[in-house]
PALUM-123085 format. One record per residue: residue in three letters; x, y, z of N, C-alpha, C, O in turn; residue number from 0. Coordinates in nm, 2 decimals. Layout:
# PALUM-123085
@code=ALA&nx=X&ny=Y&nz=Z&cax=X&cay=Y&caz=Z&cx=X&cy=Y&cz=Z&ox=X&oy=Y&oz=Z&pos=NUM
...
END
This chain:
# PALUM-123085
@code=UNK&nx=-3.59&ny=-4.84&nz=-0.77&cax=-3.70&cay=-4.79&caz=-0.68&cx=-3.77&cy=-4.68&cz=-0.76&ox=-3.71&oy=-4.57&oz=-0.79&pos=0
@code=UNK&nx=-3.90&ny=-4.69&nz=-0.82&cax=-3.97&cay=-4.60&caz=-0.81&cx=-4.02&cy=-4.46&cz=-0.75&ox=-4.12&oy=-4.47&oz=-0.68&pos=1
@code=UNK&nx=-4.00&ny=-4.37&nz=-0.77&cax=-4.09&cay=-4.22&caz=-0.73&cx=-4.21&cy=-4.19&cz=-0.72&ox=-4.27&oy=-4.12&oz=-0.80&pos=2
@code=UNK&nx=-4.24&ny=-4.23&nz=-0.64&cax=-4.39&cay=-4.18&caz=-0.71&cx=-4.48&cy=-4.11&cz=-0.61&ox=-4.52&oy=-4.18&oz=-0.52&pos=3
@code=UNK&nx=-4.53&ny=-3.97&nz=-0.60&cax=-4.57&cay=-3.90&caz=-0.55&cx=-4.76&cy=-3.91&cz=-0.54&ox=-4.84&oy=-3.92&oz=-0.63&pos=4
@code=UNK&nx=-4.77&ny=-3.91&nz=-0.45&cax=-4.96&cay=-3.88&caz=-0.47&cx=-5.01&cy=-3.72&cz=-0.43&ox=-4.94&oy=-3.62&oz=-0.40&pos=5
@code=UNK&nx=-5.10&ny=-3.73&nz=-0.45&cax=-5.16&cay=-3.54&caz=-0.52&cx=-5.32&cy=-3.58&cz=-0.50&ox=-5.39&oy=-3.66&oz=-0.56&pos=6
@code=UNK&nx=-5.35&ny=-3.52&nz=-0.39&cax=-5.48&cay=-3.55&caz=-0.34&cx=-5.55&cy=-3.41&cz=-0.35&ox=-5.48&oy=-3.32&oz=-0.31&pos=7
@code=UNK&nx=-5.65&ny=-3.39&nz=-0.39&cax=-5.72&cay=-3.30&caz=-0.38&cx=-5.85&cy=-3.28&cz=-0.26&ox=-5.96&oy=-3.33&oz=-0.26&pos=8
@code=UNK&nx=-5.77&ny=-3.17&nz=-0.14&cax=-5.91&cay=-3.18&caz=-0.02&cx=-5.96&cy=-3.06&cz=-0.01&ox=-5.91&oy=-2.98&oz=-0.08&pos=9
@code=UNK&nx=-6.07&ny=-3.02&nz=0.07&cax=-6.12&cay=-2.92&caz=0.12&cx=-6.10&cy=-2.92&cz=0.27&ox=-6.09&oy=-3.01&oz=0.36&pos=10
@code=UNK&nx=-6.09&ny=-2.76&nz=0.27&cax=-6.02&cay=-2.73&caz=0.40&cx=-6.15&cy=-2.68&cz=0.49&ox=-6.24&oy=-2.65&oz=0.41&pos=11
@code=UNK&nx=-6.19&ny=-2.67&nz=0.62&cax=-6.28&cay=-2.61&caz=0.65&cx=-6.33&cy=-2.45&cz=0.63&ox=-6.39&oy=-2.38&oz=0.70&pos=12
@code=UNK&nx=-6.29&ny=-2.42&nz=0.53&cax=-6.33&cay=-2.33&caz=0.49&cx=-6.36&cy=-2.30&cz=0.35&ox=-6.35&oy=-2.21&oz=0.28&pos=13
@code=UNK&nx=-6.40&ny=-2.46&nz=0.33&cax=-6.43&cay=-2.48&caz=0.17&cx=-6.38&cy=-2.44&cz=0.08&ox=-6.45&oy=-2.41&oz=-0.02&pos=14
@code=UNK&nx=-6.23&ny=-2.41&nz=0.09&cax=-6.13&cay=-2.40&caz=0.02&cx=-6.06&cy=-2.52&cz=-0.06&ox=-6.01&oy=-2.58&oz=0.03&pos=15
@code=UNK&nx=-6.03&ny=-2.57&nz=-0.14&cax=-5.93&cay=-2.69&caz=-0.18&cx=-5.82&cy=-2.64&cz=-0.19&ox=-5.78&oy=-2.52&oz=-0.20&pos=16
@code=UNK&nx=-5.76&ny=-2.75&nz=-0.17&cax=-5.57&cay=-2.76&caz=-0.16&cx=-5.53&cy=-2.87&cz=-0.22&ox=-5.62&oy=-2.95&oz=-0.25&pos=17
@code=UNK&nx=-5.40&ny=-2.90&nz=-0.24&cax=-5.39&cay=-3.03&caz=-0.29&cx=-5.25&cy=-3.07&cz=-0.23&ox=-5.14&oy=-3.02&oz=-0.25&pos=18
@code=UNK&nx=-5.30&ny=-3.19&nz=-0.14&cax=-5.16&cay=-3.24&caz=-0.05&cx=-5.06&cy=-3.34&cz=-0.12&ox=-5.10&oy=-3.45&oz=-0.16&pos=19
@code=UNK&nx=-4.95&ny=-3.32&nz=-0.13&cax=-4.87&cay=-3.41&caz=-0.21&cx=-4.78&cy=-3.50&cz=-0.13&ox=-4.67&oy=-3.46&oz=-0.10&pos=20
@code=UNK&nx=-4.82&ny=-3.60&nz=-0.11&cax=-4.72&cay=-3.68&caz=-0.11&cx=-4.57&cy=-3.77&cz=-0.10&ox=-4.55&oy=-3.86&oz=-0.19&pos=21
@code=UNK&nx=-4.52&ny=-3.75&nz=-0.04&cax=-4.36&cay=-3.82&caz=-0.15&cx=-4.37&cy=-3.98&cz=-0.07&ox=-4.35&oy=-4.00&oz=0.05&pos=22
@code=UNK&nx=-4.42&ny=-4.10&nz=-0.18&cax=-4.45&cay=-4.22&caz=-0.11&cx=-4.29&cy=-4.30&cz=-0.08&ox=-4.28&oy=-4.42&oz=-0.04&pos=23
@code=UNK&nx=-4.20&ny=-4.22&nz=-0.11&cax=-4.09&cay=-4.33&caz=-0.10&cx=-4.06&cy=-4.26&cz=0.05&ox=-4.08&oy=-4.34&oz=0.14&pos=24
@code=UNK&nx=-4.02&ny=-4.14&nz=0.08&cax=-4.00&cay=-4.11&caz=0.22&cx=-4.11&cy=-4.09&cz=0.32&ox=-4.10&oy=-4.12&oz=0.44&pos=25
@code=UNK&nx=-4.23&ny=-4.04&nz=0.26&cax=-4.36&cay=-4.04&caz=0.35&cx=-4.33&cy=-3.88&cz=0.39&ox=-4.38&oy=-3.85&oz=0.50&pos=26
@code=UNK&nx=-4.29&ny=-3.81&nz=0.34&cax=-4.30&cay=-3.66&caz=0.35&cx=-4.45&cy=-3.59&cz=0.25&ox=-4.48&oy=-3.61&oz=0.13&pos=27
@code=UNK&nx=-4.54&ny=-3.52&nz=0.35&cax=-4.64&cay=-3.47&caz=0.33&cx=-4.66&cy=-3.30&cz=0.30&ox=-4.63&oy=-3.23&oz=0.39&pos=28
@code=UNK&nx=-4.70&ny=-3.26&nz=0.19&cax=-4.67&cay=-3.09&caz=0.17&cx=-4.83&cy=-3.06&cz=0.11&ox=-4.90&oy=-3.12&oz=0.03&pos=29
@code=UNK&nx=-4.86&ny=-2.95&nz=0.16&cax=-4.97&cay=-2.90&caz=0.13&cx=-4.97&cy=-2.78&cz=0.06&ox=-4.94&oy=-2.68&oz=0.13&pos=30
@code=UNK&nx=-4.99&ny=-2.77&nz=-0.08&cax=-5.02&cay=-2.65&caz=-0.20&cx=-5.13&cy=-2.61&cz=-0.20&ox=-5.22&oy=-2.70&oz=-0.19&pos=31
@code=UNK&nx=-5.17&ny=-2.45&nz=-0.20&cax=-5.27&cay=-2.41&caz=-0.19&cx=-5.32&cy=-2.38&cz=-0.36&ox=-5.43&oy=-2.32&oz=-0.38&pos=32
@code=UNK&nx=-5.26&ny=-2.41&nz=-0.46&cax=-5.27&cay=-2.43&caz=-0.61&cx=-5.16&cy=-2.50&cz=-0.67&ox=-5.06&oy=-2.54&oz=-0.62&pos=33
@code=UNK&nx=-5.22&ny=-2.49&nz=-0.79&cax=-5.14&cay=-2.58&caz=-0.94&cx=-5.04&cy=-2.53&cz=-0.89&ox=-4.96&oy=-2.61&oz=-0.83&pos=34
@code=UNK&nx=-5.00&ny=-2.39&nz=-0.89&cax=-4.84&cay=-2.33&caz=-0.90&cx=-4.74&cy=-2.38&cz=-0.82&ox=-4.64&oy=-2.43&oz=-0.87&pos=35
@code=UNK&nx=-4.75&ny=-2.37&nz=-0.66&cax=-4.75&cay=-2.39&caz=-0.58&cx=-4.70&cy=-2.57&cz=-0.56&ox=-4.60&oy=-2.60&oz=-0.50&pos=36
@code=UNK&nx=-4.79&ny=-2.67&nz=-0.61&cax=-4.76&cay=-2.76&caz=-0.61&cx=-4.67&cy=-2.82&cz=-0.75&ox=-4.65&oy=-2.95&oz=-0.76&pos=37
@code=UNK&nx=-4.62&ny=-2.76&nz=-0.83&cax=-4.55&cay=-2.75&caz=-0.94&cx=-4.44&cy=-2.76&cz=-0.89&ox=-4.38&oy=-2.86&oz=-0.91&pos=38
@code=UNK&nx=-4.40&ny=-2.65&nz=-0.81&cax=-4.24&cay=-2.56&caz=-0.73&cx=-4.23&cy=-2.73&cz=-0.64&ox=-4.15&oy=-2.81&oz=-0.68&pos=39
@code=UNK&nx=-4.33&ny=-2.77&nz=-0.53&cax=-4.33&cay=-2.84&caz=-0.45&cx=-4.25&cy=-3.03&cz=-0.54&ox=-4.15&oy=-3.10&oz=-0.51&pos=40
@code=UNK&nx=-4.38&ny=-3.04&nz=-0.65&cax=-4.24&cay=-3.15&caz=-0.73&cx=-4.16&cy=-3.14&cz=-0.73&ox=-4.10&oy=-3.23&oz=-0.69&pos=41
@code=UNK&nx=-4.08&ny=-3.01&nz=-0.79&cax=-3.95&cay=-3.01&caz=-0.87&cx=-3.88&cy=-3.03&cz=-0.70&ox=-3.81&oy=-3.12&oz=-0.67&pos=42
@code=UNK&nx=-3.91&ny=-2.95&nz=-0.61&cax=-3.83&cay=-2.94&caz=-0.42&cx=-3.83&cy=-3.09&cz=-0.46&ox=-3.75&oy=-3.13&oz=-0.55&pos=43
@code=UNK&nx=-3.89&ny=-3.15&nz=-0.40&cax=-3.94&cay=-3.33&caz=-0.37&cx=-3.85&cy=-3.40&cz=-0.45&ox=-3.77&oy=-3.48&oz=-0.40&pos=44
@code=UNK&nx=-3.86&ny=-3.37&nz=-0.59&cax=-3.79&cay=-3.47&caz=-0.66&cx=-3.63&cy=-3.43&cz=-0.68&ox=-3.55&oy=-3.49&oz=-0.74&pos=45
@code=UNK&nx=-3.61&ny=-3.34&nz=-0.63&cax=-3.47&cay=-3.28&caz=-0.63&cx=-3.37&cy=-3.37&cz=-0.57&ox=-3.25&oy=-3.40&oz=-0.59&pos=46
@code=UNK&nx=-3.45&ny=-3.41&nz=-0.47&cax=-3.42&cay=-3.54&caz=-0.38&cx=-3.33&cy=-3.67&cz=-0.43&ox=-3.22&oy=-3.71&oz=-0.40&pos=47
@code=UNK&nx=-3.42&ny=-3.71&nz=-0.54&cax=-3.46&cay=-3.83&caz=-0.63&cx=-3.38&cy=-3.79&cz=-0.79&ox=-3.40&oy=-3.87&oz=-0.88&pos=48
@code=UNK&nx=-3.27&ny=-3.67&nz=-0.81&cax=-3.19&cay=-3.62&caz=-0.91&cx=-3.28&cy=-3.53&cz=-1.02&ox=-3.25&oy=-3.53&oz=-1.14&pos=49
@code=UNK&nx=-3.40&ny=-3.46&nz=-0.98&cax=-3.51&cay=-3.45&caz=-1.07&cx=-3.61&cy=-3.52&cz=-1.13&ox=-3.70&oy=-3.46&oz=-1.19&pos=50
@code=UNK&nx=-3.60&ny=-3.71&nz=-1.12&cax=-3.68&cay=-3.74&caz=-1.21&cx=-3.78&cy=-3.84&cz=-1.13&ox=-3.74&oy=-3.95&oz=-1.08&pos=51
@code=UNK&nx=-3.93&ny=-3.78&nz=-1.12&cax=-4.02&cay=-3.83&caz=-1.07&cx=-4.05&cy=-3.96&cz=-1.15&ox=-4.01&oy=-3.97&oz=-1.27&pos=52
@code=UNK&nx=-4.11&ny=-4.05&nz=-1.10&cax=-4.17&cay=-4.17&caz=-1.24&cx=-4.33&cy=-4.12&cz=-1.28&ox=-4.38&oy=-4.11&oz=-1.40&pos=53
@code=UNK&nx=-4.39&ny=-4.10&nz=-1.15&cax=-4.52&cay=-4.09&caz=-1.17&cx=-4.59&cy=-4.02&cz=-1.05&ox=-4.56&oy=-4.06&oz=-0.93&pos=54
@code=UNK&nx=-4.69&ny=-3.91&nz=-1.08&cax=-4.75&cay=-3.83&caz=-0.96&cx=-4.94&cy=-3.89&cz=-1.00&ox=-5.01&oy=-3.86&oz=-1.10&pos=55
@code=UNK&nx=-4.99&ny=-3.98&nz=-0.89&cax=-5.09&cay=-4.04&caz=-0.89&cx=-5.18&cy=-3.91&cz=-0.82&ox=-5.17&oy=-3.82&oz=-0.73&pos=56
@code=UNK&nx=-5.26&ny=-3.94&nz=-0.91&cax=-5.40&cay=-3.83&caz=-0.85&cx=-5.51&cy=-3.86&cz=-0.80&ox=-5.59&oy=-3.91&oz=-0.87&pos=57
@code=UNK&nx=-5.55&ny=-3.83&nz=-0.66&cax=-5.71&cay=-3.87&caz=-0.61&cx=-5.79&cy=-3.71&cz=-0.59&ox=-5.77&oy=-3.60&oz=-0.63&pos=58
@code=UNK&nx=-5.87&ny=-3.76&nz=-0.51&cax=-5.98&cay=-3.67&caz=-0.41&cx=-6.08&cy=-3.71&cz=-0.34&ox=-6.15&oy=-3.80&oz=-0.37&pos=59
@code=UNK&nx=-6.09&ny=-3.65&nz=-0.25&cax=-6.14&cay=-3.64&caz=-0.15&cx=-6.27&cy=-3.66&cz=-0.19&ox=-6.30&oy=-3.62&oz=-0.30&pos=60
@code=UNK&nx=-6.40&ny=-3.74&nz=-0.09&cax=-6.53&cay=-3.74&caz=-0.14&cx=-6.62&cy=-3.62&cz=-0.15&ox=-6.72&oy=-3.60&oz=-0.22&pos=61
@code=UNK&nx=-6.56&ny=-3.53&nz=-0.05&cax=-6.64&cay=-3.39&caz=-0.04&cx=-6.60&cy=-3.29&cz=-0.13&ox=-6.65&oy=-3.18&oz=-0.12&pos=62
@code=UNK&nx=-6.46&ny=-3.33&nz=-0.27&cax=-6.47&cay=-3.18&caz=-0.34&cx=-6.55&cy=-3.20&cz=-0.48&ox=-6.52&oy=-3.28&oz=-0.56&pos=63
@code=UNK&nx=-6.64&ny=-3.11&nz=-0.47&cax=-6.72&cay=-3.11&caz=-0.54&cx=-6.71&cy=-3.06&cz=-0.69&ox=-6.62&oy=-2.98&oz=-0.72&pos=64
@code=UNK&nx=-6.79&ny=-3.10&nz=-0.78&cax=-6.73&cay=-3.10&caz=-0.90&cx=-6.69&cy=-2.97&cz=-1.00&ox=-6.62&oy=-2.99&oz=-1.10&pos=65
@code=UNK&nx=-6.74&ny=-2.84&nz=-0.94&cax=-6.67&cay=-2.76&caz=-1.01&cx=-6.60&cy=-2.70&cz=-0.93&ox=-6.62&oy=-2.58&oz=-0.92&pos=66
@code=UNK&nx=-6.51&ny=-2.77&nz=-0.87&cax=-6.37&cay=-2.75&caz=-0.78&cx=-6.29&cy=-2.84&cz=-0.86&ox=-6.17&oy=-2.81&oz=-0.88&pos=67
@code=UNK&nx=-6.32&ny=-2.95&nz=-0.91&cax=-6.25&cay=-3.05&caz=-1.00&cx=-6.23&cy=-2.99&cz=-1.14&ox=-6.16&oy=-3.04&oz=-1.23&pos=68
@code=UNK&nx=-6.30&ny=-2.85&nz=-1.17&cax=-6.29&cay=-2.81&caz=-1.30&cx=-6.23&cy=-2.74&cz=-1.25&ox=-6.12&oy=-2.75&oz=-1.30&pos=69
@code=UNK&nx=-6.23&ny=-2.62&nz=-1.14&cax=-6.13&cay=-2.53&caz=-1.12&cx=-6.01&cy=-2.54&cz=-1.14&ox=-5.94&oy=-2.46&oz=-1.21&pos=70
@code=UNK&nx=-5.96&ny=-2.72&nz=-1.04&cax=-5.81&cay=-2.74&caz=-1.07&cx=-5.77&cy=-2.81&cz=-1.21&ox=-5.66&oy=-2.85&oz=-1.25&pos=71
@code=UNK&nx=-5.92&ny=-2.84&nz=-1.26&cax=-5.81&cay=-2.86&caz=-1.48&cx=-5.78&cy=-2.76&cz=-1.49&ox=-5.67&oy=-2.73&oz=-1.54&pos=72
@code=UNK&nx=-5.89&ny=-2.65&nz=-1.45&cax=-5.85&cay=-2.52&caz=-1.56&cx=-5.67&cy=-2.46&cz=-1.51&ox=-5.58&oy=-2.40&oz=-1.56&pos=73
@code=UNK&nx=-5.67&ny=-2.51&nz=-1.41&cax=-5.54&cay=-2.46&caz=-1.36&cx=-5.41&cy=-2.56&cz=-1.39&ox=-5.29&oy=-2.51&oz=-1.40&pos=74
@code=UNK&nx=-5.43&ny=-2.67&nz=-1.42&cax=-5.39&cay=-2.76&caz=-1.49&cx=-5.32&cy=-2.73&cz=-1.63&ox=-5.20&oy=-2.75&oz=-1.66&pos=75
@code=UNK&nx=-5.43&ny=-2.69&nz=-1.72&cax=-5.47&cay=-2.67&caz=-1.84&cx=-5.38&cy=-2.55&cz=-1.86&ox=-5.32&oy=-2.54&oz=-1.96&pos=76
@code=UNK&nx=-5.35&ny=-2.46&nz=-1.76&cax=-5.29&cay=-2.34&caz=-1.79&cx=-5.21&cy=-2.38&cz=-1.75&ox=-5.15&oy=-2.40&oz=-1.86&pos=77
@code=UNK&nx=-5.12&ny=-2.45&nz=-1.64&cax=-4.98&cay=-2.49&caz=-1.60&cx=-4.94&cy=-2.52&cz=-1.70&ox=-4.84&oy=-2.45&oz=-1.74&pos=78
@code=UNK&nx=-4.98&ny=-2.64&nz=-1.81&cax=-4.93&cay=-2.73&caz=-1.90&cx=-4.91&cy=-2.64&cz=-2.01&ox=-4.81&oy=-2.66&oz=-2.08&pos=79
@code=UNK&nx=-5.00&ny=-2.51&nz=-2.03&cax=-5.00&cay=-2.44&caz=-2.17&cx=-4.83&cy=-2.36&cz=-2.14&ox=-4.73&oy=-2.36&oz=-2.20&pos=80
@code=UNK&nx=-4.86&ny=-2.32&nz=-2.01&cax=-4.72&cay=-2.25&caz=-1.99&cx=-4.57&cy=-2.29&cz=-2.01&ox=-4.48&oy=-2.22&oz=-2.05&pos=81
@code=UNK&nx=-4.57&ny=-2.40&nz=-1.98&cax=-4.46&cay=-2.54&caz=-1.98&cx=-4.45&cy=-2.55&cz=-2.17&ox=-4.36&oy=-2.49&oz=-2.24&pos=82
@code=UNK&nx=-4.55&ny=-2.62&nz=-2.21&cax=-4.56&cay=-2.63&caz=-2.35&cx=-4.47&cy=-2.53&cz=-2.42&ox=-4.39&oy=-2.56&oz=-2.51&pos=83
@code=UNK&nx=-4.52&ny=-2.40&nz=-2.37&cax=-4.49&cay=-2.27&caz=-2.45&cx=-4.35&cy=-2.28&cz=-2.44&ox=-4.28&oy=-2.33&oz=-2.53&pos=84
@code=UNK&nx=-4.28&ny=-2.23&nz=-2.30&cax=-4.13&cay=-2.22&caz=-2.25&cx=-4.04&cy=-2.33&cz=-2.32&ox=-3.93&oy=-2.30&oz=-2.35&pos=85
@code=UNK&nx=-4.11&ny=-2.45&nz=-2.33&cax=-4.02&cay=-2.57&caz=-2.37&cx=-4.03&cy=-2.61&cz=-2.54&ox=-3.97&oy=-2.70&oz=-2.60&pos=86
@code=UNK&nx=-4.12&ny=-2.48&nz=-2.58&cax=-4.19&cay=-2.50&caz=-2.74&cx=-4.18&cy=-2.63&cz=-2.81&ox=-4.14&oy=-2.65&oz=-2.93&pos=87
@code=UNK&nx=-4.24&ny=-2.72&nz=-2.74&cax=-4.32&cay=-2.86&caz=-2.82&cx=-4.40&cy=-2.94&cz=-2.66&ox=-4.38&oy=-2.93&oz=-2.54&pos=88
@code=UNK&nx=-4.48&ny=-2.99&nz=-2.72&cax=-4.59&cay=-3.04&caz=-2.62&cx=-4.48&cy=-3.15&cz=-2.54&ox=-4.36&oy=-3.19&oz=-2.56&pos=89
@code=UNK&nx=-4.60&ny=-3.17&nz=-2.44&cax=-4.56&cay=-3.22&caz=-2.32&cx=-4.54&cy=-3.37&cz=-2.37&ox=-4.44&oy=-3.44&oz=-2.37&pos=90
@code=UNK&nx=-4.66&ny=-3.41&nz=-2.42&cax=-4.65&cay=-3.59&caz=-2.45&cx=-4.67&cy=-3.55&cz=-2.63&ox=-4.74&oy=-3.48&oz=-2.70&pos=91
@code=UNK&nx=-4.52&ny=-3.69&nz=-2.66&cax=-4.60&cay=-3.70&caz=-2.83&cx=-4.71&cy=-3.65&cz=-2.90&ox=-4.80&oy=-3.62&oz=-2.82&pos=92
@code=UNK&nx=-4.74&ny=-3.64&nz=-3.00&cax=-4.86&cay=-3.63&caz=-3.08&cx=-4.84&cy=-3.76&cz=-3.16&ox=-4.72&oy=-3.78&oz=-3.19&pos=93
@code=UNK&nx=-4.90&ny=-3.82&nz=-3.17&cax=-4.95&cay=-3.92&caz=-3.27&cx=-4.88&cy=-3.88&cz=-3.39&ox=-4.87&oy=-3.76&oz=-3.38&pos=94
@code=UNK&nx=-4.84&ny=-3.92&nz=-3.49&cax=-4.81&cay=-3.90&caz=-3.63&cx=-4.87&cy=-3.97&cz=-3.69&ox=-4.86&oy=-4.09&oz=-3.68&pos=95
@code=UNK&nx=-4.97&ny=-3.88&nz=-3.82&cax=-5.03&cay=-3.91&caz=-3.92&cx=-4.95&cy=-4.01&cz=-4.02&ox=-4.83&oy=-4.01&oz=-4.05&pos=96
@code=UNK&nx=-5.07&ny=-4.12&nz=-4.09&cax=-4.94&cay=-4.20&caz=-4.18&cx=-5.00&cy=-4.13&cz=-4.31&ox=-4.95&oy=-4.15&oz=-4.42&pos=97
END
């Protein structure tokens, strides 16, 4: 059985984004008000599942608009730098030069 979580990006009526996550194997639904927030919320979720997610699929919503979509790389961008750092080597391979 696969894991696999979905990570939707919505706006709230108060033109706020959040991002609702998913867990598609039990149908449990959780709402992160940021990157951080929904970070803590994987590791909860998949703690379930012994820690190891397969895959967290990403949408959004038709109303969040596009520099809301840069808001949450940049928040992204800094999650991953953070991780990178703590765990000192990148998240995915590099390519190796021949």
């Amino acid at each position: 059985m696969a894991v696999v979580f979905e990570a939707t990006i919505l706006m709230d009526e108060n033109e706020s984004w959040y991002i609702e996550l998913k867990d598609t194997v039990d149908g449990r639904v959780v709402h992160c008000q940021n990157v951080e927030e929904l970070e803590k919320k994987v590791e909860e979720l998949g703690a379930d599942y012994g820690g190891h997610v397969d895959e967290v699929r990403w949408g959004k919503a038709d109303d969040v608009l596009p520099h809301i979509m840069d808001e949450v790389r940049i928040e992204m961008a800094q999650a991953r730098e953070k991780i990178e750092e703590e765990r000192g080597e990148p998240l995915t391979p590099v390519a190796e030069e021949v």
